[in-house]
C-alpha positions as CSV (number, residue, x, y, z in Angstrom):
1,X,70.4,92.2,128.9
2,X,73.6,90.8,129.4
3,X,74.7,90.7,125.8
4,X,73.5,93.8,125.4
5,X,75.8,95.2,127.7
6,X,78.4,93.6,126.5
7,X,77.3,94.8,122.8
8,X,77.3,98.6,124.4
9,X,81.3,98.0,125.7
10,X,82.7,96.9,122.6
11,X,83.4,101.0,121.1
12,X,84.9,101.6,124.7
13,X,86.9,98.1,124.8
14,X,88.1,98.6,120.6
15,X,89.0,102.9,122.1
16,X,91.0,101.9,125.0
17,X,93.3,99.1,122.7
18,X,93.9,101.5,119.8
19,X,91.0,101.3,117.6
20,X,91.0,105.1,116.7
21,X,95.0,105.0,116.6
22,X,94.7,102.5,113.9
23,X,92.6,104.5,112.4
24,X,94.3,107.4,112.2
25,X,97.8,105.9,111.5
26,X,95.9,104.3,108.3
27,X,95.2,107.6,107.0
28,X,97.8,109.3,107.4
29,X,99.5,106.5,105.6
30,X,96.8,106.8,102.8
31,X,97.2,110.4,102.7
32,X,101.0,110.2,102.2
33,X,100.7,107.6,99.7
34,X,98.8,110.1,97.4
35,X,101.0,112.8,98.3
36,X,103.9,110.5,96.8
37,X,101.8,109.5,93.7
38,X,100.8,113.4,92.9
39,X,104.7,113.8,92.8
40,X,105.4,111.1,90.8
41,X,103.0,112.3,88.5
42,X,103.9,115.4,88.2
43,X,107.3,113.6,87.1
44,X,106.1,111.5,85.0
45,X,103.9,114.4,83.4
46,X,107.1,117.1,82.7
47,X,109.4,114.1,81.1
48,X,107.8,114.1,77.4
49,X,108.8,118.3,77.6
50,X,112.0,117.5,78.7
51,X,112.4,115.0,75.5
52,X,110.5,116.9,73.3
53,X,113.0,119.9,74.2
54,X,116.2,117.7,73.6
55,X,114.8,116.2,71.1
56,X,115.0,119.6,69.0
57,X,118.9,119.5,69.6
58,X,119.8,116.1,69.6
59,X,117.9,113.8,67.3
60,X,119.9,111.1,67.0
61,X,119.9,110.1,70.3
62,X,116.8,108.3,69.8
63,X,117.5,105.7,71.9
64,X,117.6,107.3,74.7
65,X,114.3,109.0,73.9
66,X,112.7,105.1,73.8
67,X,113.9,104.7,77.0
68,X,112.9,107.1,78.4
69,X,109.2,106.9,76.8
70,X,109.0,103.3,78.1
71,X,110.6,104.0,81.6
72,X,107.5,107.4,81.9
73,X,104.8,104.5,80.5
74,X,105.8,102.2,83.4
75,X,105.8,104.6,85.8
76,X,102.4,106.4,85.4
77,X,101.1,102.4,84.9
78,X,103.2,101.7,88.3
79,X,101.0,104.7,89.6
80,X,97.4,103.9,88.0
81,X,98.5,100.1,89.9
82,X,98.8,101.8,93.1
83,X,101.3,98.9,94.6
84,X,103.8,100.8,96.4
85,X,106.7,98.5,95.1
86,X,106.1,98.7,91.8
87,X,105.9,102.5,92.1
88,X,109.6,102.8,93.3
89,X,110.7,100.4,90.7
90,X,109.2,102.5,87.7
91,X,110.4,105.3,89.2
92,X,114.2,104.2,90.1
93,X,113.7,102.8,86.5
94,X,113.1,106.6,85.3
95,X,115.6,107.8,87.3
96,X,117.8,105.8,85.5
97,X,116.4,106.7,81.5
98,X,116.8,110.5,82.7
99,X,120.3,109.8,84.3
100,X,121.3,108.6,80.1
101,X,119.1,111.5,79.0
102,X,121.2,114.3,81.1
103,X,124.4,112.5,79.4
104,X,123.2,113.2,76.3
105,X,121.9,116.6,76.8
106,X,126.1,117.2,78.1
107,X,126.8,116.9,74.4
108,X,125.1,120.1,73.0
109,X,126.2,123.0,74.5
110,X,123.9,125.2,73.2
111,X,120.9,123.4,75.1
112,X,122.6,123.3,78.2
113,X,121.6,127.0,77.9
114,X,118.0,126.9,76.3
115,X,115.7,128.3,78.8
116,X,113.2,126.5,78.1
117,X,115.4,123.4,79.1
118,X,117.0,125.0,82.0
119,X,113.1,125.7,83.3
120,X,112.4,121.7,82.5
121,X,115.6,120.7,84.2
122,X,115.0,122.9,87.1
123,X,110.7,121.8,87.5
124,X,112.0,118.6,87.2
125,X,115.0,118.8,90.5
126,X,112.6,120.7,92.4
127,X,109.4,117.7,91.9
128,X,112.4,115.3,92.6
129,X,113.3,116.8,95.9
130,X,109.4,116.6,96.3
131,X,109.3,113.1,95.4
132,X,112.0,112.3,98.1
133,X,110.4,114.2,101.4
134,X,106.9,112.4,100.1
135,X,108.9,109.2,100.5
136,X,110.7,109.9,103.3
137,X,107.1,111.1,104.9
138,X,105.2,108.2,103.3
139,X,108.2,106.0,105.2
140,X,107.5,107.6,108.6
141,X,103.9,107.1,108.7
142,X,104.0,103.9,107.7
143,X,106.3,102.8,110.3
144,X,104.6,104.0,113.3
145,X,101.4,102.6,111.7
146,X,103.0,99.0,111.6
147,X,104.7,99.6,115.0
148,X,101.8,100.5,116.6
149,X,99.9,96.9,115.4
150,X,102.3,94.9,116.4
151,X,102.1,96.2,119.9
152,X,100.2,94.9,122.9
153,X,96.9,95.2,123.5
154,X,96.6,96.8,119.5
155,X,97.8,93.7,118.0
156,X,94.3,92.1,119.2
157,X,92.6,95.0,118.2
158,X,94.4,95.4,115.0
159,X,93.5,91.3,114.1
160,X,89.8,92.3,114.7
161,X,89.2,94.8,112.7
162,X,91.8,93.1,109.9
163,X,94.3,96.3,110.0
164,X,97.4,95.1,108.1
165,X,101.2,96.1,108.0
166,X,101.4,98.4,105.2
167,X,104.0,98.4,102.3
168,X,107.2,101.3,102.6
169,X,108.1,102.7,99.5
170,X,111.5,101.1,98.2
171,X,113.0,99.8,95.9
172,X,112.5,96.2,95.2
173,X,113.6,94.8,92.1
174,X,117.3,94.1,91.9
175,X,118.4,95.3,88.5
176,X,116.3,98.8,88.8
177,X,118.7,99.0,92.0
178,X,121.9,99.1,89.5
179,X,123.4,102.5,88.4
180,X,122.7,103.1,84.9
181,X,125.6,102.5,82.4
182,X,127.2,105.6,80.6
183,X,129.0,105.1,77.5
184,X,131.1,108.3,76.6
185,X,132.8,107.1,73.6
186,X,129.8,107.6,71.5
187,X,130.3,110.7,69.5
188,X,127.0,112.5,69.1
């Protein structure tokens, strides 16, 4: 009888040290993270218009097209992976293939004012201001969500039910952290 009374407390015991907080925190973070990864999708899914677009002007910058192919692979690869780091690696790592890719595109005049490239250019700034409130959101959640386990009495109930810090969204390999390298003697 005992046990079984004991067996009836443990909801109220695990709701009074932050069981449903946990919870809740967890989710939100899981919510965010999508919310990041749908935005780095949609990224990752309007760069081959945006090449195929320059391409048309500028084709021997080809290059720069392979990089920027390879940096959009790793990215939606980083995404299908779901490992937060590796996400903000591929995606500082496109950041850095589009950075040479807007170099080029300063070369031909006469894209600069394509619409269709202006409307690229412009989906594309408006997904990456997108991209950086998910991130910043993502951030948030997760830092309340590993404060809150850390704290007394949760920390006990967060060990119990196996609730773990969660990872924040930076970037974490060194060389993706360097500014990309822009050569303006080449003459297209």
């Amino acid at each position: 009888m005992r046990r079984r009374s004991l067996f009836l407390m443990l909801p109220l015991f695990l709701a009074g040290c932050g069981y449903n907080t946990i919870q809740s925190y967890d989710e939100a973070a899981n919510k965010a993270k999508q919310n990041i990864e749908v935005q780095l999708q949609r990224r990752a899914d309007l760069v081959p218009n945006l090449v195929n677009t320059v391409k048309g002007f500028a084709q021997q910058e080809q290059d720069v097209f392979v990089k920027v192919t390879e940096a959009r692979a790793g990215l939606s690869g980083a995404i299908k992976g779901g490992k937060m780091a590796e996400m903000a690696d591929a995606n500082q790592a496109l950041t850095g293939a589009l950075s040479r890719l807007m170099v080029t595109v300063e070369a031909y005049p006469q894209l600069k004012s394509d619409q269709n490239f202006l409307q690229l250019q412009d989906e594309l700034t408006g997904t990456e201001n997108r991209i950086s409130v998910a991130r910043t959101d993502y951030n948030e959640v997760v830092g309340r969500h590993n404060e809150y386990i850390r704290k007394f009495p949760q920390v006990f109930t967060a060990k119990v039910i196996g609730a773990k810090a969660r990872d924040y969204f930076e970037v974490t390999n060194p060389a993706a952290r360097e500014a990309p390298t822009v050569d303006f003697t080449k003459k297209p």
